[in-house]
C-alpha positions, -999 to +999 in steps of 0.1 A: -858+594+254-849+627+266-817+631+250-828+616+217-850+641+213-827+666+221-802+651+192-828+653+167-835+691+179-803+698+166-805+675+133-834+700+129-812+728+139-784+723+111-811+715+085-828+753+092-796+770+091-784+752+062-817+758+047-819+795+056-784+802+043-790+790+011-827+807+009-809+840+015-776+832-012-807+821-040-823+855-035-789+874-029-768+860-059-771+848-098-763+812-107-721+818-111-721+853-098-695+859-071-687+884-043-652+886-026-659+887+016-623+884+020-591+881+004-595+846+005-634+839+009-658+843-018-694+841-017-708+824-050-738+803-062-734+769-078-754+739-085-740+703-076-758+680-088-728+651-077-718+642-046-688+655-026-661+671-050-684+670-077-679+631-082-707+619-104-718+653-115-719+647-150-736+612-144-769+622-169-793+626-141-798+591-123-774+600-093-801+624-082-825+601-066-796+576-059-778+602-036-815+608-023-820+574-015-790+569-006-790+598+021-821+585+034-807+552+040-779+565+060-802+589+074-825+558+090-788+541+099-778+572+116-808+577+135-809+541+149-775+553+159-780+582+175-809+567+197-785+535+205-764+557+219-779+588+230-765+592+270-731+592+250-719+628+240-691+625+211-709+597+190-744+610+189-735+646+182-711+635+158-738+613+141-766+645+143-738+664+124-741+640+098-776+639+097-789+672+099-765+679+070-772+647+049-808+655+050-803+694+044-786+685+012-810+658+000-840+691+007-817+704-018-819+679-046-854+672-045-862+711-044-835+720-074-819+685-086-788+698-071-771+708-039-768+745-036-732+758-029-718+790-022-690+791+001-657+796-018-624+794-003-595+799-020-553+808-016-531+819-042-557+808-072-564+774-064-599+769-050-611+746-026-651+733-041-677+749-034-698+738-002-722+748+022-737+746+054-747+711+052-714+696+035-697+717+067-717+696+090-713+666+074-674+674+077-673+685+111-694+651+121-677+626+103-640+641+114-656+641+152-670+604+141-634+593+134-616+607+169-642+591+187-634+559+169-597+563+175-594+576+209-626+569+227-630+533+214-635+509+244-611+495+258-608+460+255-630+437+277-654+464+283 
């Protein structure tokens, strides 16, 4: 119980710095209004009201409590996950990535209706979409979630 505790301390961790990021880019920037960190970083504030890549932004306005529920579902899933296999290192902190930053986003879009973005990186005019703290963790978890399914898999007859 220990550990599962501990997994969900850092759920909590990536939802307050995800949180607290976007909190300072809402007071520190305009909808659309963009500042240039670096050559190839931007900082800019934009609503998403899709999911990853934008994909069903311009639904009309259902996919909002869809990606909610949906988020909370896999949230719940994740969870069951994480305390199934909490002695474990690379599958429950790939699976607290996830969450933290599933429920991060889903504060978003019952606060706003929309994900807040604001990290822009770009190279020679083409920029990648807009993301955030959350959609990093999610990332990060879900890439870590897929080495530990190809390398660290048992072996078989364990």
């Amino acid at each position: 119980m220990p550990r599962f505790a501990a997994w969900l301390g850092l759920a909590a961790l990536v939802i307050v710095l995800d949180q607290l990021t976007k909190f300072w880019v809402l007071s520190a920037l305009r909808l659309g209004e963009r500042i240039e960190v670096t050559p190839f970083f931007n900082l800019i504030l934009v609503f998403n009201p899709g999911a990853a890549f934008s994909f069903l932004s311009d639904a009309g306005g259902w996919q909002r409590w869809f990606f909610v529920a949906l988020a909370l579902a896999v949230s719940g899933w994740l969870t069951f996950l994480i305390r199934s296999h909490a002695a474990e290192r690379l599958l429950p902190l790939a699976a607290t990535l996830i969450l933290g930053g599933a429920l991060g986003n889903v504060i978003d879009r019952i606060r706003f209706g929309a994900v807040a973005d604001f990290v822009d990186v770009h190279a020679a005019g083409w920029h990648w979409p807009a993301f955030n703290v959350a959609d990093s963790a999610i990332s990060v978890g879900v890439a870590l979630l897929v080495w530990q399914q190809l390398f660290h898999a048992p072996k078989e007859g364990q």
